[in-house]
TORKOL-4160 file (C-alpha; in steps of 0.2 Angstrom, whole numbers, padded with zeros to 4 digits, m for minus):
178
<pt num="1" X="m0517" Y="1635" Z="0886"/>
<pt num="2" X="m0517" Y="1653" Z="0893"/>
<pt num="3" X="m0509" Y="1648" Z="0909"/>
<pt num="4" X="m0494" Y="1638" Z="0898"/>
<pt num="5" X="m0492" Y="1652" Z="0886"/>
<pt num="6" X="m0492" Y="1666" Z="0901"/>
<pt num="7" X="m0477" Y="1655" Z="0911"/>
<pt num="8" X="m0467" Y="1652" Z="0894"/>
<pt num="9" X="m0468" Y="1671" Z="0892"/>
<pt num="10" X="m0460" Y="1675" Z="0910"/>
<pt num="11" X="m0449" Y="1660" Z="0908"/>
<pt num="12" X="m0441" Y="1671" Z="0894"/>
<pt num="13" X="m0445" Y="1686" Z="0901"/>
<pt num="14" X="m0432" Y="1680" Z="0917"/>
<pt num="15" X="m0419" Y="1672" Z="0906"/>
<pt num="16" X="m0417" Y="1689" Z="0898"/>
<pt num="17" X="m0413" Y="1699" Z="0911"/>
<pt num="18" X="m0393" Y="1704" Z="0914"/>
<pt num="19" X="m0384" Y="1698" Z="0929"/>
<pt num="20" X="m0377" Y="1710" Z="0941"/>
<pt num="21" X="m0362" Y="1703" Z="0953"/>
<pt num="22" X="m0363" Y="1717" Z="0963"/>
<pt num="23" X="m0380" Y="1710" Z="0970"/>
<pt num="24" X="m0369" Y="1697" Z="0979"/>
<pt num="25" X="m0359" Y="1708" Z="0988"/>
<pt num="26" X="m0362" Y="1708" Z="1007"/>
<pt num="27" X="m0365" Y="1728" Z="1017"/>
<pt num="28" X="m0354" Y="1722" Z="1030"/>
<pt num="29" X="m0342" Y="1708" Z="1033"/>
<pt num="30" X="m0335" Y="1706" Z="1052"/>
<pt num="31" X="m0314" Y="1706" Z="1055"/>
<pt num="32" X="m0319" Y="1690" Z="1063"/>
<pt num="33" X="m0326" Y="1680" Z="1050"/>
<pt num="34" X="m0315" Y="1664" Z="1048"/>
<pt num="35" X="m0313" Y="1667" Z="1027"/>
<pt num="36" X="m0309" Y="1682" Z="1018"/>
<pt num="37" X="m0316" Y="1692" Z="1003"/>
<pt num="38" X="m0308" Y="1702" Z="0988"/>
<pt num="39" X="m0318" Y="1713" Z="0979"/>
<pt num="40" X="m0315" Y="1720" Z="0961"/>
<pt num="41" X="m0322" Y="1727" Z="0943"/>
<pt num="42" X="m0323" Y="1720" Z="0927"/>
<pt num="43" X="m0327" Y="1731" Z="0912"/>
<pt num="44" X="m0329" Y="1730" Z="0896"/>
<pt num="45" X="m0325" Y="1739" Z="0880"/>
<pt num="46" X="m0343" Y="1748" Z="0878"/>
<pt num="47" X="m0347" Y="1742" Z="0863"/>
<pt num="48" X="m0363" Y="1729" Z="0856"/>
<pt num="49" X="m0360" Y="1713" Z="0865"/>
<pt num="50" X="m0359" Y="1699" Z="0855"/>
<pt num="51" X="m0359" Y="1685" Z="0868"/>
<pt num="52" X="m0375" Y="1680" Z="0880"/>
<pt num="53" X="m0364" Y="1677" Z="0893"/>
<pt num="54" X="m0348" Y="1679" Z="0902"/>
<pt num="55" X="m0339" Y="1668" Z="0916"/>
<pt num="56" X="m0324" Y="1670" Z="0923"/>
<pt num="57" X="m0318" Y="1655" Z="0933"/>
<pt num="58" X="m0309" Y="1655" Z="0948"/>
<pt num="59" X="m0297" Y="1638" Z="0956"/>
<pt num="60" X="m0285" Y="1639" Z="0971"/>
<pt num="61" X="m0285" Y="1632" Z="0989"/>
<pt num="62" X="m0292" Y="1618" Z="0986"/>
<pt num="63" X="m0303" Y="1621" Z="0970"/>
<pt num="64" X="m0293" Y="1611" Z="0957"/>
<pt num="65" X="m0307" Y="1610" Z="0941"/>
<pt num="66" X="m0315" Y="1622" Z="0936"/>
<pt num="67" X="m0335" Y="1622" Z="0942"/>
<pt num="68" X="m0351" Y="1632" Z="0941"/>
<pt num="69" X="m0353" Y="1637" Z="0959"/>
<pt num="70" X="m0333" Y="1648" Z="0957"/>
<pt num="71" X="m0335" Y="1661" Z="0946"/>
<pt num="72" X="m0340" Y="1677" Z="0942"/>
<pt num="73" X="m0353" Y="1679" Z="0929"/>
<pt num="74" X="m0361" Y="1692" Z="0919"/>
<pt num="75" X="m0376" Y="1691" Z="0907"/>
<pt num="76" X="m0379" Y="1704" Z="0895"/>
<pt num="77" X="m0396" Y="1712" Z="0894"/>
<pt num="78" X="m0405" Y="1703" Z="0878"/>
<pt num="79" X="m0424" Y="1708" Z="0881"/>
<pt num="80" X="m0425" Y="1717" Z="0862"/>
<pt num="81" X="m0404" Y="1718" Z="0857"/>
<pt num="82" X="m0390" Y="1715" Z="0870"/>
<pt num="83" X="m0382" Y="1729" Z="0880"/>
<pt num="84" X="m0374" Y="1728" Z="0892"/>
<pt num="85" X="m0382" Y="1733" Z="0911"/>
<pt num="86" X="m0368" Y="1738" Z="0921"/>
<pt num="87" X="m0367" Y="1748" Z="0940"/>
<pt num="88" X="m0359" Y="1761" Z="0928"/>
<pt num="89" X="m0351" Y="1767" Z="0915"/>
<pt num="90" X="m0332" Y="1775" Z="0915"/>
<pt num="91" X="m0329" Y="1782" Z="0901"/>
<pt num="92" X="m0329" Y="1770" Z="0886"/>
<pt num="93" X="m0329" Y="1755" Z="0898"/>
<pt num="94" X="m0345" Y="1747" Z="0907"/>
<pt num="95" X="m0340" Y="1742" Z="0922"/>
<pt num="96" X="m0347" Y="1728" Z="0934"/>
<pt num="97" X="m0342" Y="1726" Z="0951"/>
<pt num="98" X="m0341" Y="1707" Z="0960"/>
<pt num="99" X="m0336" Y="1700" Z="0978"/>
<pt num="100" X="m0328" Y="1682" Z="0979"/>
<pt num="101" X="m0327" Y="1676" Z="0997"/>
<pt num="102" X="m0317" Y="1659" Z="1002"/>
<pt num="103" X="m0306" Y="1652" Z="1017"/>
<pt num="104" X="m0289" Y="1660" Z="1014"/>
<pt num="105" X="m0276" Y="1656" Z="1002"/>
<pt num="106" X="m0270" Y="1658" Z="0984"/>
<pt num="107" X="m0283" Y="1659" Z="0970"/>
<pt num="108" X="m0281" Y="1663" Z="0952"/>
<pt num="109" X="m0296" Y="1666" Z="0939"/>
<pt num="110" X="m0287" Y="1654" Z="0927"/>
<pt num="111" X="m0302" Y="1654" Z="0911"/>
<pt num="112" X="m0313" Y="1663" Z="0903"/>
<pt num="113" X="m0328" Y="1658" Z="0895"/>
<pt num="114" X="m0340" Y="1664" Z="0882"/>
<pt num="115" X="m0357" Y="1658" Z="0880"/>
<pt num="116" X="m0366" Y="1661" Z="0864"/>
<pt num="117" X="m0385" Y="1656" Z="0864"/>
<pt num="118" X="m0392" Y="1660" Z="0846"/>
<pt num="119" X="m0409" Y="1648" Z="0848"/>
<pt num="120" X="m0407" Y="1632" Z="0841"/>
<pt num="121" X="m0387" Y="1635" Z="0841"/>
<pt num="122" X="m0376" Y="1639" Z="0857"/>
<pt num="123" X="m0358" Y="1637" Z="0857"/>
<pt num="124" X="m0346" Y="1642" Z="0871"/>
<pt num="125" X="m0327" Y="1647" Z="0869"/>
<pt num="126" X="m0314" Y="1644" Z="0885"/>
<pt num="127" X="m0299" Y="1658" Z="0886"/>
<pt num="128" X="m0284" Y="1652" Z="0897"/>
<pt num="129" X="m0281" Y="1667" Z="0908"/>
<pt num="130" X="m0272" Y="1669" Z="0924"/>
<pt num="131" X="m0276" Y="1682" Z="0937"/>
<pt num="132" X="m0269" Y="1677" Z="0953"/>
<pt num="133" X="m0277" Y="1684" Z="0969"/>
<pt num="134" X="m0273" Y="1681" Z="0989"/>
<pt num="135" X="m0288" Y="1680" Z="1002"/>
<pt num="136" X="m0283" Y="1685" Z="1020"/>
<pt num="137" X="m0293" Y="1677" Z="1035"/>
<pt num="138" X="m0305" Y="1693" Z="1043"/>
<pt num="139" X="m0301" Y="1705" Z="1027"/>
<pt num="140" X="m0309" Y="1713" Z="1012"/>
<pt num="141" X="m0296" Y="1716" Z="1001"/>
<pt num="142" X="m0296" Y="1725" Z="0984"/>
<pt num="143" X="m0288" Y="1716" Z="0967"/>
<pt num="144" X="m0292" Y="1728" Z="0953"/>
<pt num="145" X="m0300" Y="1729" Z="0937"/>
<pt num="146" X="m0301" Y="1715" Z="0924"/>
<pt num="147" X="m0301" Y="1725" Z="0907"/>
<pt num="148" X="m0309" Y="1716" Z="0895"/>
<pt num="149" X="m0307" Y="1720" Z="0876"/>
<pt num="150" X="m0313" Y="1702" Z="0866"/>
<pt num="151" X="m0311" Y="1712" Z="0848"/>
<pt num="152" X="m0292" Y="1715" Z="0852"/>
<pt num="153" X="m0291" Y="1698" Z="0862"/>
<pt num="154" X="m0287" Y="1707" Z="0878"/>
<pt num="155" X="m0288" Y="1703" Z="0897"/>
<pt num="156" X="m0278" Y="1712" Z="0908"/>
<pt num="157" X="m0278" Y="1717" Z="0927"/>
<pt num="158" X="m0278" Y="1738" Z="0929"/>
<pt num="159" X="m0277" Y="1747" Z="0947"/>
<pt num="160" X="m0292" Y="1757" Z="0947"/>
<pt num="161" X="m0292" Y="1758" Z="0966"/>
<pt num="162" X="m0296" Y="1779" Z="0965"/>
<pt num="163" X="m0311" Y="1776" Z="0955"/>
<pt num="164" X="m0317" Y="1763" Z="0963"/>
<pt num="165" X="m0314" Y="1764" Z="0981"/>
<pt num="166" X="m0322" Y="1780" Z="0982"/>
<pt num="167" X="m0338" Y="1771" Z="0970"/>
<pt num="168" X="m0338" Y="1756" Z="0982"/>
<pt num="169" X="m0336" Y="1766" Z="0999"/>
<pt num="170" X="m0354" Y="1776" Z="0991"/>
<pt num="171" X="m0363" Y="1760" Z="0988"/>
<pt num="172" X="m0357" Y="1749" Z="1003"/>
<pt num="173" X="m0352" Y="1765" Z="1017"/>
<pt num="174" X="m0350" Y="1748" Z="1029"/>
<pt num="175" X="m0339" Y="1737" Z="1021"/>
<pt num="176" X="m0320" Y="1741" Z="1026"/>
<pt num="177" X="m0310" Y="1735" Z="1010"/>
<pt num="178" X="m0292" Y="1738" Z="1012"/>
């Protein structure tokens, strides 16, 4: 009984924690690697998240529907309350940075989906958006920041580069993004 009460606990206790994108981002990434990579932000309005989770799906090149292995995903921290858990904060924005690497061609994150897990209830909500990226063979290109404000229903792409650049140059010094 001990032993299934002690796995239960970290069972939660793993399921709470937030998700961090940046964590998938490669130090290096070789001029000769036959796909290509962008790398961006998304941040948030920094208020008291109201949703256990956040996706942003991505279709393009091939990728028609879309599915659980092309997106970006980030889960609020929900040990005692939710909060968001971000690489940093600018501002009145928490900001998360993310890496998608694919053969090249012309993606676009086309929804966003909301996942609300409230026990014995959990409901999701899909958003039509369209963000339209281009990967290049052998390159780390740099999109921008997808701004995300759900209380005035707003998703929209912002060049941040200055900011972030310079942040991303800190945190990965190999990784050339252009």
């Amino acid at each position: 009984m001990r032993k299934i009460i002690l796995i239960l606990t970290l069972g939660i206790l793993i399921n709470a924690c937030a998700t961090l994108p940046s964590t998938k981002i490669p130090q290096t990434f070789s001029p000769n690697n036959e796909s290509g990579m962008i790398i961006g932000s998304i941040a948030f309005k920094n208020e008291k998240p109201i949703f256990n989770g956040y996706m942003f799906y991505y279709t393009g090149n091939g990728i028609k529907k879309i599915t659980a292995n092309k997106m970006v995903r980030i889960n609020p921290e929900q040990m005692v309350k939710m909060k968001f858990k971000p690489d940093f904060y600018d501002g009145d924005k928490a900001v998360y940075y993310f890496s998608i690497q694919e053969s090249e061609g012309q993606y676009s994150f086309s929804n966003f989906r909301i996942h609300e897990n409230g026990g014995f209830v959990q409901s999701t909500g899909d958003i039509p958006i369209d963000i339209e990226f281009k990967i290049e063979k052998g390159k780390v290109k740099y999109l921008g920041e997808i701004y995300v404000d759900y209380n005035q229903s707003l998703i929209e792409l912002n060049d941040e580069k200055s900011r972030d650049l310079m942040k991303l140059k800190e945190k990965f010094p190999n990784l050339r993004i252009e």
